[in-house]
Biopython code that builds the backbone (N, CA, C, O; Angstrom):
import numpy as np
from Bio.PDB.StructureBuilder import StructureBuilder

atoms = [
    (1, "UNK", "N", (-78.351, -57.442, 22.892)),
    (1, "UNK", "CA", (-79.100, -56.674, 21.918)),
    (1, "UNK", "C", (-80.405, -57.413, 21.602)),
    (1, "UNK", "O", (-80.311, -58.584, 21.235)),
    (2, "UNK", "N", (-81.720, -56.793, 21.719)),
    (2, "UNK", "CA", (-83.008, -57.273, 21.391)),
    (2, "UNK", "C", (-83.241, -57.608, 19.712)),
    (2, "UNK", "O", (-82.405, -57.523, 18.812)),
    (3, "UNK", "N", (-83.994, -57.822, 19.669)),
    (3, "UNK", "CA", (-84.146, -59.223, 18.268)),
    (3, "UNK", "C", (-85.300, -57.723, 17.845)),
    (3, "UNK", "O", (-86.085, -57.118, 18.576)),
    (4, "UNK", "N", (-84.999, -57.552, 16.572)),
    (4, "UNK", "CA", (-86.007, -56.490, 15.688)),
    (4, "UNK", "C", (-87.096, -57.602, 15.443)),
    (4, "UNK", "O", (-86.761, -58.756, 15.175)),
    (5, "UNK", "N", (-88.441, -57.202, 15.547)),
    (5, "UNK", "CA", (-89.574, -58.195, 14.404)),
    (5, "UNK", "C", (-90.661, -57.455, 14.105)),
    (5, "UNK", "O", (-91.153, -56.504, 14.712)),
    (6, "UNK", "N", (-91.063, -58.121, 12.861)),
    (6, "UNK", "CA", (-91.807, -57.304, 12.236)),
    (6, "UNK", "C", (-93.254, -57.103, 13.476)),
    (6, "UNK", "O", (-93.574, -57.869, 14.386)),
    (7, "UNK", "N", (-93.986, -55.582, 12.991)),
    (7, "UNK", "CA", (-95.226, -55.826, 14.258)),
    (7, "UNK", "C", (-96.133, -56.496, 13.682)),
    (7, "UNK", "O", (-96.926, -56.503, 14.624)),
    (8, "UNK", "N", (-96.837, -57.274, 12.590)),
    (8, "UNK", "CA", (-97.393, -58.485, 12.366)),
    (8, "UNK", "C", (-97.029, -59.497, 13.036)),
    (8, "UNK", "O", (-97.978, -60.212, 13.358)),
    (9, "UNK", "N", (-95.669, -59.969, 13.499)),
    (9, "UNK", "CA", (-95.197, -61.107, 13.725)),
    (9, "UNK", "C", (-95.751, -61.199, 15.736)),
    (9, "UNK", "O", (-96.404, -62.111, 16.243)),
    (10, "UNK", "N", (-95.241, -60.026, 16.403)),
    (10, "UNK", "CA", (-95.526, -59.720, 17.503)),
    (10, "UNK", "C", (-96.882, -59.940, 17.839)),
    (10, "UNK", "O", (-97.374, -60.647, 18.719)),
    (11, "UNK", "N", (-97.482, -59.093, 16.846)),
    (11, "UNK", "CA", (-99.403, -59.324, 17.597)),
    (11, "UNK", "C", (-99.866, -61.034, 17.486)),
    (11, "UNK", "O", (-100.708, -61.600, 18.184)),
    (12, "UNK", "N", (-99.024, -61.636, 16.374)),
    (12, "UNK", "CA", (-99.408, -63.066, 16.182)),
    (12, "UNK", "C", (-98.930, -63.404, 17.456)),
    (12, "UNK", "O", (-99.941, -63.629, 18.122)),
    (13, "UNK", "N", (-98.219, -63.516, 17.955)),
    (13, "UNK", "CA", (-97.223, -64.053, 18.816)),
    (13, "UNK", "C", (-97.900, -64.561, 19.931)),
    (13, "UNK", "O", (-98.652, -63.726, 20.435)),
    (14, "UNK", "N", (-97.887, -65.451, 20.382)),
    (14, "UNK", "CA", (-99.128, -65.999, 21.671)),
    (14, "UNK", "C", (-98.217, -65.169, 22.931)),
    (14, "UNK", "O", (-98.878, -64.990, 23.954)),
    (15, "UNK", "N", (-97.109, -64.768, 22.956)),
    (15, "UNK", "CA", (-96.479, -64.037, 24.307)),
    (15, "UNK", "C", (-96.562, -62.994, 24.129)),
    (15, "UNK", "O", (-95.727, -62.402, 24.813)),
    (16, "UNK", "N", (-97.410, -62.049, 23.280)),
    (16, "UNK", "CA", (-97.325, -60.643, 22.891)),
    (16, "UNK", "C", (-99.115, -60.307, 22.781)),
    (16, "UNK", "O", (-99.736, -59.258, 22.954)),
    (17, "UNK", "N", (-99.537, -61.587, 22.448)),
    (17, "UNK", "CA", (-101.068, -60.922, 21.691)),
    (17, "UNK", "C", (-102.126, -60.638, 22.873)),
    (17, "UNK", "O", (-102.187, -61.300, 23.910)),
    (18, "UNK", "N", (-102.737, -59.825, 22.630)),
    (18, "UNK", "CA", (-103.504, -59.070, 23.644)),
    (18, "UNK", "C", (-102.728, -58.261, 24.720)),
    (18, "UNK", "O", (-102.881, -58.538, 25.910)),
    (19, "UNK", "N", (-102.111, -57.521, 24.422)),
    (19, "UNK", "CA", (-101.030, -57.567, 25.814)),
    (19, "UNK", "C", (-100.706, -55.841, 24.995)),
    (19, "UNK", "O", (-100.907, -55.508, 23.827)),
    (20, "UNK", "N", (-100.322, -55.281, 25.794)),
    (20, "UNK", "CA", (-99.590, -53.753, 25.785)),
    (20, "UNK", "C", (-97.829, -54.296, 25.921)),
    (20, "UNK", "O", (-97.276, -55.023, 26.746)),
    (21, "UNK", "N", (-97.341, -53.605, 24.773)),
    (21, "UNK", "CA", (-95.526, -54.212, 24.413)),
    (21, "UNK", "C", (-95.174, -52.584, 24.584)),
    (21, "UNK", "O", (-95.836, -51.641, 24.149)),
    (22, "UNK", "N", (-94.113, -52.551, 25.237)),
    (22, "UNK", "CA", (-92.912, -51.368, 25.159)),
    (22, "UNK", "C", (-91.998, -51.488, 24.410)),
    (22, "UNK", "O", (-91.128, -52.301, 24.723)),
    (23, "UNK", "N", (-91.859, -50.708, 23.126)),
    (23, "UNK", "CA", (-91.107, -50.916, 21.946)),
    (23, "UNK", "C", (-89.892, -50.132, 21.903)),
    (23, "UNK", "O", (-89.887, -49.073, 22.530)),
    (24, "UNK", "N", (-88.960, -50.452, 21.323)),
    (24, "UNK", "CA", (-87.747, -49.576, 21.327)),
    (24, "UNK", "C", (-87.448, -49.507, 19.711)),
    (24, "UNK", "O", (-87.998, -50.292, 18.939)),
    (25, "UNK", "N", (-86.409, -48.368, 19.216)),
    (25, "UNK", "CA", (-86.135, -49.031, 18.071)),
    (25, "UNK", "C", (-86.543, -49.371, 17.353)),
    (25, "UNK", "O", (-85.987, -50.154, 16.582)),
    (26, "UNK", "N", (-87.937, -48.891, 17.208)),
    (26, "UNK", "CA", (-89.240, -48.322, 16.222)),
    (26, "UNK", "C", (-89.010, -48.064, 15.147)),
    (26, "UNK", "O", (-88.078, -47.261, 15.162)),
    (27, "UNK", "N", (-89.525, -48.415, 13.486)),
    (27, "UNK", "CA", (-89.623, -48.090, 12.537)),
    (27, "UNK", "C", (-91.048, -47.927, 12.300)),
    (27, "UNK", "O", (-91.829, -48.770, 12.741)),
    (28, "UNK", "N", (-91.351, -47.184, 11.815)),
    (28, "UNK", "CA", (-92.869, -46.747, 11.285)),
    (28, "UNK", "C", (-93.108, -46.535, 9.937)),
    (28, "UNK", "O", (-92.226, -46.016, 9.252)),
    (29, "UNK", "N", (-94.400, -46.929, 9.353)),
    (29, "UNK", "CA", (-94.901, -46.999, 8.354)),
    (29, "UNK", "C", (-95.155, -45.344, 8.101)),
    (29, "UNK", "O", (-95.940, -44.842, 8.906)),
    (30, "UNK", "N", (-94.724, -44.655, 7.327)),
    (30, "UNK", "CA", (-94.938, -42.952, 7.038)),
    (30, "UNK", "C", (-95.881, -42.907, 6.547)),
    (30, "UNK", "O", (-96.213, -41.721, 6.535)),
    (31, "UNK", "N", (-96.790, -43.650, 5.965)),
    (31, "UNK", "CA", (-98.057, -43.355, 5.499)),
    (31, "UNK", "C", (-99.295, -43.446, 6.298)),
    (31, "UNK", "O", (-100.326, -42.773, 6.276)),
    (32, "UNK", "N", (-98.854, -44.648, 7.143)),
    (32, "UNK", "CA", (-100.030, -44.661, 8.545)),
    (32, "UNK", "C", (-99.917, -44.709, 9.473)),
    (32, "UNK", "O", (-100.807, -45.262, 10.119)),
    (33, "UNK", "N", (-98.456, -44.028, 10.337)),
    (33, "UNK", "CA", (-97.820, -44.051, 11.486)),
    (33, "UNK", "C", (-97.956, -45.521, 12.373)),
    (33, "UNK", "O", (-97.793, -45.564, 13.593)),
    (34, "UNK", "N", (-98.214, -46.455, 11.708)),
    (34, "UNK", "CA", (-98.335, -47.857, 12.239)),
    (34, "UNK", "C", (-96.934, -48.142, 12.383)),
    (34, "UNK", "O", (-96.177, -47.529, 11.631)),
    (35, "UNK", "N", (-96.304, -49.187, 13.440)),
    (35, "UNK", "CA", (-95.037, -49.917, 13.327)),
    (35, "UNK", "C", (-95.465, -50.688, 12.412)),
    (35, "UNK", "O", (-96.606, -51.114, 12.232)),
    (36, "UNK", "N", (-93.908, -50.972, 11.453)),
    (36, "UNK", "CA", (-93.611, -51.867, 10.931)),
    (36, "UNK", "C", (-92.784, -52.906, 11.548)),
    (36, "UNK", "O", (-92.891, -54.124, 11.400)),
    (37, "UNK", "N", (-91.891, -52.212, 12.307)),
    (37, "UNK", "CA", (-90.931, -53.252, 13.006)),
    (37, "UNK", "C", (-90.470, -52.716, 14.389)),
    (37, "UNK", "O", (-90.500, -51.507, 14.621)),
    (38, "UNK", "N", (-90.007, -53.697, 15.382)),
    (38, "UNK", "CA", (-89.131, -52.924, 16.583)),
    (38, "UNK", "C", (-89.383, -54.219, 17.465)),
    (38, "UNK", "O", (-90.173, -55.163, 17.442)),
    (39, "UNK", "N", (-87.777, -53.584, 18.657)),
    (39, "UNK", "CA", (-87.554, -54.358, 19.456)),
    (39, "UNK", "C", (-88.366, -54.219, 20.654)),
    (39, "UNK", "O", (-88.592, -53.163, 21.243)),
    (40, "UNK", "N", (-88.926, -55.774, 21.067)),
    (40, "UNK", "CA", (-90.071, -55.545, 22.325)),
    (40, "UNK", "C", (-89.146, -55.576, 23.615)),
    (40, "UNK", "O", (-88.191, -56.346, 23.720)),
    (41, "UNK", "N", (-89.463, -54.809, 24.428)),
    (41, "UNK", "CA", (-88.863, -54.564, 25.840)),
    (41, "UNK", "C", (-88.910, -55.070, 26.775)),
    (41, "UNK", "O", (-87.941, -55.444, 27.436)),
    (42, "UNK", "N", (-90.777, -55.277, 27.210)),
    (42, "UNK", "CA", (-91.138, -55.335, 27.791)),
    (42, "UNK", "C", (-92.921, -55.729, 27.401)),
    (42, "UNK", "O", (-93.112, -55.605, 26.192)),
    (43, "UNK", "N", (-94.185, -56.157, 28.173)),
    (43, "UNK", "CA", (-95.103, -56.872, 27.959)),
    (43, "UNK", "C", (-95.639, -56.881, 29.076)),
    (43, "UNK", "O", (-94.923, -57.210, 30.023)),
    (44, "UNK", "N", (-96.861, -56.578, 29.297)),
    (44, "UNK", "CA", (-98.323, -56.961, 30.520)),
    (44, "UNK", "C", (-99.388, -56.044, 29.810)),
    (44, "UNK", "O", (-99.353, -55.003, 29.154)),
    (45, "UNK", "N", (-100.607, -57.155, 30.371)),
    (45, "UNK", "CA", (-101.697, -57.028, 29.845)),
    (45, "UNK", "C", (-102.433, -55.903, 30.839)),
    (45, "UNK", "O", (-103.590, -55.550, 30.615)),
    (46, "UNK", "N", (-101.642, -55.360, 31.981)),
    (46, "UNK", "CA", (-101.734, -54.255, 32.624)),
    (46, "UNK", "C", (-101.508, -52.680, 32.135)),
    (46, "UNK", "O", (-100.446, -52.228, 32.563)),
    (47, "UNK", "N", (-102.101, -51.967, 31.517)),
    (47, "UNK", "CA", (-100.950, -50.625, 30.855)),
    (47, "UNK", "C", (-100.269, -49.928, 32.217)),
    (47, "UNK", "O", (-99.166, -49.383, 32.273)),
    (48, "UNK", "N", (-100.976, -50.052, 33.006)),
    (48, "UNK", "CA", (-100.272, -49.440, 34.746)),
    (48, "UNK", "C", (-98.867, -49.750, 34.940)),
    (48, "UNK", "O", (-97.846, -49.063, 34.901)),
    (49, "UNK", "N", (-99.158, -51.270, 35.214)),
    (49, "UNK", "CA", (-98.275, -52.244, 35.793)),
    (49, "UNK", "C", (-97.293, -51.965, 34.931)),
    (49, "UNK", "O", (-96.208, -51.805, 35.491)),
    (50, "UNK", "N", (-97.276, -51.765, 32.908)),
    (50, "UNK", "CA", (-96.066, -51.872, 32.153)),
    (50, "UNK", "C", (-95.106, -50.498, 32.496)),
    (50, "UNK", "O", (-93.902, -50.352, 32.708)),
    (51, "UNK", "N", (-96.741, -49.201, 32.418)),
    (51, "UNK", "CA", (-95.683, -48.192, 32.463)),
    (51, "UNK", "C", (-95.163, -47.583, 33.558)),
    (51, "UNK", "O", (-94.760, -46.437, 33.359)),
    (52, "UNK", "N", (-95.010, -48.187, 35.088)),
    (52, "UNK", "CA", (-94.665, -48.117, 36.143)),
    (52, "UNK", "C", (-93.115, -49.092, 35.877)),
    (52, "UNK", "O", (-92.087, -48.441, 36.067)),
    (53, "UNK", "N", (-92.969, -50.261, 35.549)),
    (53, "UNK", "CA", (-91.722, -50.735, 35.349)),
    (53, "UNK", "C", (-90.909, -50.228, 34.035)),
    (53, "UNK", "O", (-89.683, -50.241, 33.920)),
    (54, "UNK", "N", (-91.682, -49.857, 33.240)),
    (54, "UNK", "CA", (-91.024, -48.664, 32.719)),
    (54, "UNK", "C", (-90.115, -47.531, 33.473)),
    (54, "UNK", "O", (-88.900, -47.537, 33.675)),
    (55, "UNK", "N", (-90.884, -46.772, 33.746)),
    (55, "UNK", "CA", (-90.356, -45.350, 34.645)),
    (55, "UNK", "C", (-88.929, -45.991, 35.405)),
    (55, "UNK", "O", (-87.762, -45.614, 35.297)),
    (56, "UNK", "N", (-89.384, -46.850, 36.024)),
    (56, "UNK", "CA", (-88.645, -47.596, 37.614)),
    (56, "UNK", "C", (-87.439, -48.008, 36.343)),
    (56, "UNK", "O", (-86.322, -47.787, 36.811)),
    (57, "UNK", "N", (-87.370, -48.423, 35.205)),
    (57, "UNK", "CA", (-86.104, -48.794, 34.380)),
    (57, "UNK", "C", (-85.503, -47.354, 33.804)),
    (57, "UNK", "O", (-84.403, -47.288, 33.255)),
    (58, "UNK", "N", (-86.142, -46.519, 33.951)),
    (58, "UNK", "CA", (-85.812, -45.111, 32.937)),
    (58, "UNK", "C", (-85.967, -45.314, 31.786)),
    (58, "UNK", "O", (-85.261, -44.653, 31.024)),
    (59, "UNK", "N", (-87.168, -46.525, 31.059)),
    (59, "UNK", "CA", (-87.414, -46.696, 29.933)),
    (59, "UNK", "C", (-88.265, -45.525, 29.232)),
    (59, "UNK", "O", (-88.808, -45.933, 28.206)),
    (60, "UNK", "N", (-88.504, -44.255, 29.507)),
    (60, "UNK", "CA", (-89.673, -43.391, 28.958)),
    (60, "UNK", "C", (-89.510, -43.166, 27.820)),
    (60, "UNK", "O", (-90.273, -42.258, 27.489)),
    (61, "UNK", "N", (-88.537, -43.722, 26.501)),
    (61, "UNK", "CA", (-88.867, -43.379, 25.443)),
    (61, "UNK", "C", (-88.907, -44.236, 24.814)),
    (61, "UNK", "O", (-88.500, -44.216, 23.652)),
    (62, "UNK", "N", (-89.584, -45.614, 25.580)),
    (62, "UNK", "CA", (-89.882, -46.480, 24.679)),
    (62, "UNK", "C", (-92.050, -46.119, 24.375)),
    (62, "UNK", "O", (-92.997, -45.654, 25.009)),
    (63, "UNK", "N", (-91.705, -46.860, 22.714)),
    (63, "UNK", "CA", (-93.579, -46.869, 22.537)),
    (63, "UNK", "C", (-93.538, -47.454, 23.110)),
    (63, "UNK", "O", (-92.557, -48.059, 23.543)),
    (64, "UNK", "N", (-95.445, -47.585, 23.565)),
    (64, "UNK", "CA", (-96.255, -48.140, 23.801)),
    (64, "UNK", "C", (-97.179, -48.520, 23.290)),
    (64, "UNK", "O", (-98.247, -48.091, 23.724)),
    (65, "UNK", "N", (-97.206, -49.532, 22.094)),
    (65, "UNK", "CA", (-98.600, -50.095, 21.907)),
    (65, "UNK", "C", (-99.337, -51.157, 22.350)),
    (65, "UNK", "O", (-98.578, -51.839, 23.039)),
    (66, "UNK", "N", (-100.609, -51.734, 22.303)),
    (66, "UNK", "CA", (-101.675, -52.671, 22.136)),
    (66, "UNK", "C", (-101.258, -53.358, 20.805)),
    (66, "UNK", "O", (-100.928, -52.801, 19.758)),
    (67, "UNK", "N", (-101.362, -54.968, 21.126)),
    (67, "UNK", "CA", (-100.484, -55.721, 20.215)),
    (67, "UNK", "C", (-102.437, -56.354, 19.985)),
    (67, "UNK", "O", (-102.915, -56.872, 20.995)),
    (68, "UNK", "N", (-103.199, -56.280, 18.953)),
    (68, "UNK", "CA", (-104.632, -56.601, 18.586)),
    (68, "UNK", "C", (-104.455, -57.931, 18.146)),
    (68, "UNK", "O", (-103.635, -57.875, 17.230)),
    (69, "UNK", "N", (-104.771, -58.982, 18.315)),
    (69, "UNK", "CA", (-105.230, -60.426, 17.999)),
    (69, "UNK", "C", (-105.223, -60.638, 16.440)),
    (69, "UNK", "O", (-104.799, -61.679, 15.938)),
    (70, "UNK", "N", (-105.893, -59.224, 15.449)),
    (70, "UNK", "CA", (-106.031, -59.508, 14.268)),
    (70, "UNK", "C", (-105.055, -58.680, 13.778)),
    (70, "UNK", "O", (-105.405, -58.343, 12.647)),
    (71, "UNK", "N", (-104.250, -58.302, 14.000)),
    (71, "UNK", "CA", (-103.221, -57.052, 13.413)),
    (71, "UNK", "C", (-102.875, -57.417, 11.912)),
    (71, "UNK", "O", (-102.241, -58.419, 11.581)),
    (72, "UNK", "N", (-103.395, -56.437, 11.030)),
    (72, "UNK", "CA", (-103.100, -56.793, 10.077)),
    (72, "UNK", "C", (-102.058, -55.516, 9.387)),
    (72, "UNK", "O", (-102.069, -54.333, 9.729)),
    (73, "UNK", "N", (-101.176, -56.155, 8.321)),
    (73, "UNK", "CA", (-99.871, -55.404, 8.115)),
    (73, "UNK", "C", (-100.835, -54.370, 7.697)),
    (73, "UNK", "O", (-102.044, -54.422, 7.474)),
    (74, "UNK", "N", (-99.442, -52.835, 7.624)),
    (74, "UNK", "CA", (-100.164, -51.335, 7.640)),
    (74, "UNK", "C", (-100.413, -51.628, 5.670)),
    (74, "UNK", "O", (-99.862, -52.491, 4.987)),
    (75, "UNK", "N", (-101.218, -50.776, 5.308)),
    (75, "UNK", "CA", (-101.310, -50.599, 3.602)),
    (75, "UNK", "C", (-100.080, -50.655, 2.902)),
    (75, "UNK", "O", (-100.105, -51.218, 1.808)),
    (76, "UNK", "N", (-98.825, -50.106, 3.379)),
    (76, "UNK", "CA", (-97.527, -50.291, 1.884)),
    (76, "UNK", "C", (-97.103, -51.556, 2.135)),
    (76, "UNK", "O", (-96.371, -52.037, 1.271)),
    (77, "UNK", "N", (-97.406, -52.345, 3.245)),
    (77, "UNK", "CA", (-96.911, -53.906, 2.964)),
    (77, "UNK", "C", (-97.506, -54.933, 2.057)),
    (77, "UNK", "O", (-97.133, -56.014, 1.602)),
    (78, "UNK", "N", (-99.067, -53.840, 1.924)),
    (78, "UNK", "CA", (-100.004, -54.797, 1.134)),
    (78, "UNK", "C", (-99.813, -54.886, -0.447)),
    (78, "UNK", "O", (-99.966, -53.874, -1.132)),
    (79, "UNK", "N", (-99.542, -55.876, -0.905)),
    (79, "UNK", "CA", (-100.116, -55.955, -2.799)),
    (79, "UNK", "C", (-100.844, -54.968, -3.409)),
    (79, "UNK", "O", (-102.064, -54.884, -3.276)),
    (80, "UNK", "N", (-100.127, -54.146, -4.130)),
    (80, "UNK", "CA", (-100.705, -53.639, -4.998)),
    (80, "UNK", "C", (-102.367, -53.957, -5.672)),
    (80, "UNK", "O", (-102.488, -55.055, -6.215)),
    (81, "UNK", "N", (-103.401, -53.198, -5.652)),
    (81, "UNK", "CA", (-104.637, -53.605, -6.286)),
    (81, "UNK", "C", (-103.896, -53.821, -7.721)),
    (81, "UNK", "O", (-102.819, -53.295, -8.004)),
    (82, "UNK", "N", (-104.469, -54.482, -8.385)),
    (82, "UNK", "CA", (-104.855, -54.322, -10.078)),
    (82, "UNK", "C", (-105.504, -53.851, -10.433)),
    (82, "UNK", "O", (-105.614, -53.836, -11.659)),
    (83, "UNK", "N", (-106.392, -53.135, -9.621)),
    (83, "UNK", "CA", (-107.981, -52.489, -10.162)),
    (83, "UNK", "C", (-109.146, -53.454, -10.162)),
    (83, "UNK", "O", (-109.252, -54.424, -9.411)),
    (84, "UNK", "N", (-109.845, -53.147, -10.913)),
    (84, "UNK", "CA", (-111.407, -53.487, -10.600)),
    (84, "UNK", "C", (-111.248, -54.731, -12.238)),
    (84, "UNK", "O", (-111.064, -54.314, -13.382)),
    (85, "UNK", "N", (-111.409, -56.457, -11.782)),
    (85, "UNK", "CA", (-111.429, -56.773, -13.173)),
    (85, "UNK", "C", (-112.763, -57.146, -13.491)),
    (85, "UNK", "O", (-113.868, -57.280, -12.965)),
    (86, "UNK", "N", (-112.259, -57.238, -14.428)),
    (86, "UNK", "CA", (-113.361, -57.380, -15.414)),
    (86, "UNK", "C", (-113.941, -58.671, -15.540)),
    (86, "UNK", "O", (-113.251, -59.664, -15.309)),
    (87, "UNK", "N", (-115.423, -58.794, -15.962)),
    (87, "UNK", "CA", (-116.449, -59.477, -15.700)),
    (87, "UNK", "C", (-116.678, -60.192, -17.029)),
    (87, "UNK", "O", (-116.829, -59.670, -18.133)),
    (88, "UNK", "N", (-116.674, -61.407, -16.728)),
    (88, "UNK", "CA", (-116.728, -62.369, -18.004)),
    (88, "UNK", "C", (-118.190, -63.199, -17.627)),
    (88, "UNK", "O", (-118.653, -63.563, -16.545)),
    (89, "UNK", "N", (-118.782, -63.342, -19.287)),
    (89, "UNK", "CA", (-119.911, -63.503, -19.252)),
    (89, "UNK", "C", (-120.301, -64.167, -19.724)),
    (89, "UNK", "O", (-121.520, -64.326, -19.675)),
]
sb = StructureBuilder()
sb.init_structure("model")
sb.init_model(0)
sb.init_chain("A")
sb.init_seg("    ")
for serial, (resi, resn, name, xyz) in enumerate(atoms, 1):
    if name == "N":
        sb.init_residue(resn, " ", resi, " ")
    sb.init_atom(name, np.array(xyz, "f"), 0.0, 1.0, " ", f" {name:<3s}", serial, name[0])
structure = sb.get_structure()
């Protein structure tokens, strides 16, 4: 059984970053269809090359994303604003 991680943790990941990941077992953020979490499958910085060993596994319903260097978590992971404070003088 593949190891769930968060997709912050993945794009950090020096074996994941820059690279196209085949995800399984996907959870998504409902507010910005971003992953939050899922198990990686598979990895090359090829999208050809991944989704050809895809097919050849009968993997077709795994995602496919681009794992970005700066991935930053989707908005509901983020801290609440406080609003705008106020200016002391």
């Amino acid at each position: 059984m593949a190891t769930r991680l968060p997709w912050p943790e993945i794009c950090r990941s020096e074996q994941y970053r820059g690279q196209w990941v085949a995800l399984d077992n996907v959870r998504y953020d409902p507010a910005t269809s971003q992953p939050l979490e899922a198990e990686v499958v598979d990895a090359d910085e090829d999208l050809g090359d991944l989704c050809t060993r895809m097919r050849e596994a009968d993997r077709t319903s795994c995602a496919i994303h681009h794992c970005e260097e700066d991935a930053v978590p989707p908005v509901s992971l983020r801290r609440p604003s406080s609003g705008p404070r106020p200016m002391h003088g």
